[in-house]
N, C-alpha and C positions, 0 to 999 in steps of 0.2 A: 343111595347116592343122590346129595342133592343136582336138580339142573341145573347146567347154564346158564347167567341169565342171559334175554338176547339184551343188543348194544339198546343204548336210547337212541330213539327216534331224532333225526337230525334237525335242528331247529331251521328253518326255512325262513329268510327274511323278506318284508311282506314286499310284494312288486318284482322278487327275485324268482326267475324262474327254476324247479327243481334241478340239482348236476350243476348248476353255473353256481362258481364260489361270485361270494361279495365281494366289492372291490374293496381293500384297505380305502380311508378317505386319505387323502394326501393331508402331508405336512403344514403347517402355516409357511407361505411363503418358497415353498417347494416347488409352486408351479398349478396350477388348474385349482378349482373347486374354492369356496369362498374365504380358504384363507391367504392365498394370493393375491386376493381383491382387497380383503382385507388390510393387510400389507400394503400395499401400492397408495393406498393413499395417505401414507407419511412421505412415502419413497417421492412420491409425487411433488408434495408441498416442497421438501426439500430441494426436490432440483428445480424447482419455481423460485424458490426464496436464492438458489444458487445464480439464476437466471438474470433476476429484477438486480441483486449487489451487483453482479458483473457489468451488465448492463450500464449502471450508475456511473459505476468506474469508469470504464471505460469514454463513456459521454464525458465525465466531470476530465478525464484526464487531458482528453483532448481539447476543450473548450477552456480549463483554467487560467494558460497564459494568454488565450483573447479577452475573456472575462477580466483579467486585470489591465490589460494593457486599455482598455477600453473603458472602463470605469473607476478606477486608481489613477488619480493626476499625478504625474510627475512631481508637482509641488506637495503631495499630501508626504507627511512624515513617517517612513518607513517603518519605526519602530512601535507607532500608534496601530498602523496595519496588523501587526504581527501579533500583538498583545492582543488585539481585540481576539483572531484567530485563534488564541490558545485560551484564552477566556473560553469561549466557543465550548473548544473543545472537552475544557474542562468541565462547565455545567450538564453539556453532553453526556460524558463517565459517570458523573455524579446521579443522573437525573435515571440512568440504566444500569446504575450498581443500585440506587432506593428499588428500583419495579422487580430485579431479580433477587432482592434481600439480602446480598452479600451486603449494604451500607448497614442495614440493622446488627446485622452479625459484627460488624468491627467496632460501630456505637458499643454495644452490648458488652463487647471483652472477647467475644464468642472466637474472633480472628484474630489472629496475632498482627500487630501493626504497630511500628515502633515509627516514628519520626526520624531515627538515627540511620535507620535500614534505609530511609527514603534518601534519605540526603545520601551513602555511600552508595545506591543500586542506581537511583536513576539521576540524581547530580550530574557528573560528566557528559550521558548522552543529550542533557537539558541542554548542556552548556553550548555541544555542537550542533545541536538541531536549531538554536536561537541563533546562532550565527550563519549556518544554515540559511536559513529562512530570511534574512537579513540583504542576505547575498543574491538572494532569489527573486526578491522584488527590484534590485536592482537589473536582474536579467530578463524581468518580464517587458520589463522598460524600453529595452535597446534590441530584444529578438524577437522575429513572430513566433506563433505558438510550436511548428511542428519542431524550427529548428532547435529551440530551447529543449524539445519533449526529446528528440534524438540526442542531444551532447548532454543531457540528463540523464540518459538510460548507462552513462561512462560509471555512474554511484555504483554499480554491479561489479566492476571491475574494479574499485574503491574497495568495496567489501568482502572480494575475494582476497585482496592483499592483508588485508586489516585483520580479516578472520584466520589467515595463516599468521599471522605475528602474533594477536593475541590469544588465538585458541589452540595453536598449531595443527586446524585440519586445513587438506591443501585440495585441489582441483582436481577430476578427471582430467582424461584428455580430451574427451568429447565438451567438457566443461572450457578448458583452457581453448580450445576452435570456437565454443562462441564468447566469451571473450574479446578474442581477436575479431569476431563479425561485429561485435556490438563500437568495437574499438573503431575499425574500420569506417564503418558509419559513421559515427560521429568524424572522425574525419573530413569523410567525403564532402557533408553539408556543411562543414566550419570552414573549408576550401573555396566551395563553391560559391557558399554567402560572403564570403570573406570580398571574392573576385566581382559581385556584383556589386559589394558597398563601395570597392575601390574606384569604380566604375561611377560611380552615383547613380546607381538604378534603383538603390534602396535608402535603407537611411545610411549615415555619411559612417565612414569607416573606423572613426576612433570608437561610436556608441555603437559598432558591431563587435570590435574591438572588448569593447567593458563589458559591455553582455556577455561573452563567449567567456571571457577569464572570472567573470563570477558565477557563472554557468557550474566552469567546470569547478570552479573552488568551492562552492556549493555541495556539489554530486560526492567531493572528495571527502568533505566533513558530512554528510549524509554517510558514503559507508561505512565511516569510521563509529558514528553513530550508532549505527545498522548494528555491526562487530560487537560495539558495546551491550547492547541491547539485547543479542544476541545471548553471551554470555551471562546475563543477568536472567534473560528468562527459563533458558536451558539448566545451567550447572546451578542456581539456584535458586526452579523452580515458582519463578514469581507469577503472579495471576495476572494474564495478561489485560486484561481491565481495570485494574487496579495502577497496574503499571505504566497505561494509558495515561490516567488520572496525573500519577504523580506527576511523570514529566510535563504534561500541559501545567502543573502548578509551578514548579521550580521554573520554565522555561517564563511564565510572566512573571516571577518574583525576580530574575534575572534580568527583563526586559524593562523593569520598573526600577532597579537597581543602573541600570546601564542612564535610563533618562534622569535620574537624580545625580551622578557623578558625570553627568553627561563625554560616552567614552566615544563615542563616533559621532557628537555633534547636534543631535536628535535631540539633546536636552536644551540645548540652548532654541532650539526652533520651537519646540515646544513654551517654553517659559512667553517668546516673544510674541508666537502666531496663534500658542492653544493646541491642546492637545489633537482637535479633532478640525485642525487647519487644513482646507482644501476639500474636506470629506463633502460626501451629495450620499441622497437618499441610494444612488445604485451603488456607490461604494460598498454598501453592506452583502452586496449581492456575489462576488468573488468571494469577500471574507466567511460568508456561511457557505460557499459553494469548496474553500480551501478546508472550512474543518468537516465537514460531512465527508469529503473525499478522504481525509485523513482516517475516519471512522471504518468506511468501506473497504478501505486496504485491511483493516485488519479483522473486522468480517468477511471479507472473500477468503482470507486465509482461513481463518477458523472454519470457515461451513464450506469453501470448496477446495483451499490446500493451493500451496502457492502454482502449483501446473495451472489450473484455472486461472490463477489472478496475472500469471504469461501471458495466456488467452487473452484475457481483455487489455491490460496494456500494449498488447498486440494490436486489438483492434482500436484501442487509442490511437495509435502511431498511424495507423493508414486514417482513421478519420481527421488526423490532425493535416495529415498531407492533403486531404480533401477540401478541408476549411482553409488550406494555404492559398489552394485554387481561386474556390469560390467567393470568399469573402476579403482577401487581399488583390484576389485578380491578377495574381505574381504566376508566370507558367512553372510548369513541373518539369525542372531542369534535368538533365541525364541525371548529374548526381543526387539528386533528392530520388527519381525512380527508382536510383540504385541501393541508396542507403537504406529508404523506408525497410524494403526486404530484407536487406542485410541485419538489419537491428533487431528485426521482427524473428529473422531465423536465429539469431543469437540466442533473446530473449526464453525463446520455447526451449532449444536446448539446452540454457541452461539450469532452467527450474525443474527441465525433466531427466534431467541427469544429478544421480546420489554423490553428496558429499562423501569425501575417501574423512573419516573421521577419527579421529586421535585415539587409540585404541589404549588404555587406561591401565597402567603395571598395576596387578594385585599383591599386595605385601605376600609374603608367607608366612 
């Protein structure tokens, strides 16, 4: 018979004492040992780079309507403002679809991109965002920044109407509660300013008046916009920087169409005073500070998701009530204490609460 053989000799790993097993090394990213460190530093940079956008935002949102009311003359020509902003904008897209090589890819053929797709997808929300915007420098004109930043926050309630008509998904109820805070709010400050313009404590109450109703007729073609846009990037999947691009193109072909038929007046000022009548070297300084902010929004969405970009137009809202203090020197009326918060707790609810979403018949 042959022996047994005995077992092999158990291999011993060096610095391990005999009887004690090796510890498995952990996972990357599981927790201890250097692939968690590993790990940690993208995780890192990302909530850095999540940090510096929000951050931006948040400053840019609150300081924009001082920035213009403060360097934008009332005599400068509104549509001149606008165009230049979407100019802006538009070399912006251009200049960060060349660095990430999607502009090579559609030179090329590599992307599919038709001209006709541009004009049916992002056309219409061109058309309200340029009106839009139109509306908006008339309200930076006539309100200080916070109250503008609160009866602007109503575009949400805009949006939720717009997006149940045209996409037919409708609200929570926790969605539909802030809603009614955001609504509220804006109220309270449209009340309140209203009662000090009538007073003459501020400015005189018809240019409170105009500001508040192009405020909100603004915020209204904003969610209709929104809606649109919505629609265009979801159910048919468009590249959200591309889609940037386009609308900043269509909205100045629009805006240079508007000054050549002259439809609001702007063309004949233009012809008489010049396109760039009234403008000063700080003029430029809203208009780059309006399309950077424009970019941010839709950076903080991509890299931190609209809950985050609540957060910081949240903390827009209270520093704009801060700058109301300090730099207009107007006190912090009950109703603005009351509103800030109200809008502020809308706001987060509503981005942190899920859309009820149109659940889609599948043929048989």
């Amino acid at each position: 018979l042959k022996p047994i053989p005995a077992p092999p000799p158990r291999v011993r790993a060096r610095g391990i004492p005999a009887g004690r097993p090796a510890r498995t090394p952990p996972l990357p990213g599981c927790g201890g040992g250097a692939g968690s460190t590993r790990q940690s530093g993208p995780q890192m940079g990302l909530m850095s780079t999540q940090l510096r956008i929000g951050g931006f935002l948040a400053v840019q949102f609150a300081f924009q309507p001082f920035l213009t009311r403060w360097f934008v003359s009332s005599a400068t020509i509104k549509s001149s403002v606008v165009l230049m902003c979407e100019l802006l904008k538009l070399f912006s897209c251009i200049i960060i679809l060349a660095c990430n090589g999607e502009l090579g890819l559609m030179i090329r053929g590599e992307r599919t991109w038709t001209p006709g797709e541009t004009l049916w997808s992002a056309g219409p929300p061109a058309l309200t965002y340029t009106a839009q915007n139109l509306l908006t420098q008339t309200a930076y004109q006539n309100l200080d920044g916070m109250t503008f930043n609160v009866i602007n926050q109503t575009k949400i309630l805009a949006n939720a109407f717009f997006v149940f008509i045209i996409m037919g998904e409708s609200q929570s109820l926790v969605q539909v509660l802030a809603l009614a805070c955001i609504f509220a709010a804006s109220v309270l400050v449209s009340f309140g300013d209203a009662a000090a313009a009538s007073s003459g404590a501020t400015v005189s109450y018809e240019d409170f008046m105009l500001g508040a109703a192009c405020c909100a007729a603004g915020s209204a073609l904003s969610g209709l916009g929104s809606a649109v846009t919505e629609l265009v990037l979801v159910k048919k999947q468009r590249d959200t920087l591309v889609f940037s691009a386009e609308l900043a193109a269509l909205s100045a072909v629009s805006l240079v169409l508007n000054l050549a038929l002259d439809l609001n007046g702007d063309g004949a000022l233009v012809r008489a005073n010049g396109f760039f009548h009234a403008w000063t070297s700080e003029t430029w300084l809203p208009v780059l500070a309006n399309s950077l902010g424009g970019l941010a929004v839709g950076a903080v969405t991509k890299y931190a998701g609209s809950v985050r970009k609540g957060f910081a137009i949240t903390v827009g809202l209270v520093l704009s009530a801060v700058l109301r203090v300090v730099v207009t020197g107007r006190p912090l009326t009950s109703s603005v204490a009351l509103a800030v918060p109200l809008a502020s707790a809308g706001i987060i609810l509503h981005v942190k609460q899920p859309r009820r979403r149109k659940v889609e018949k599948q043929s048989q």
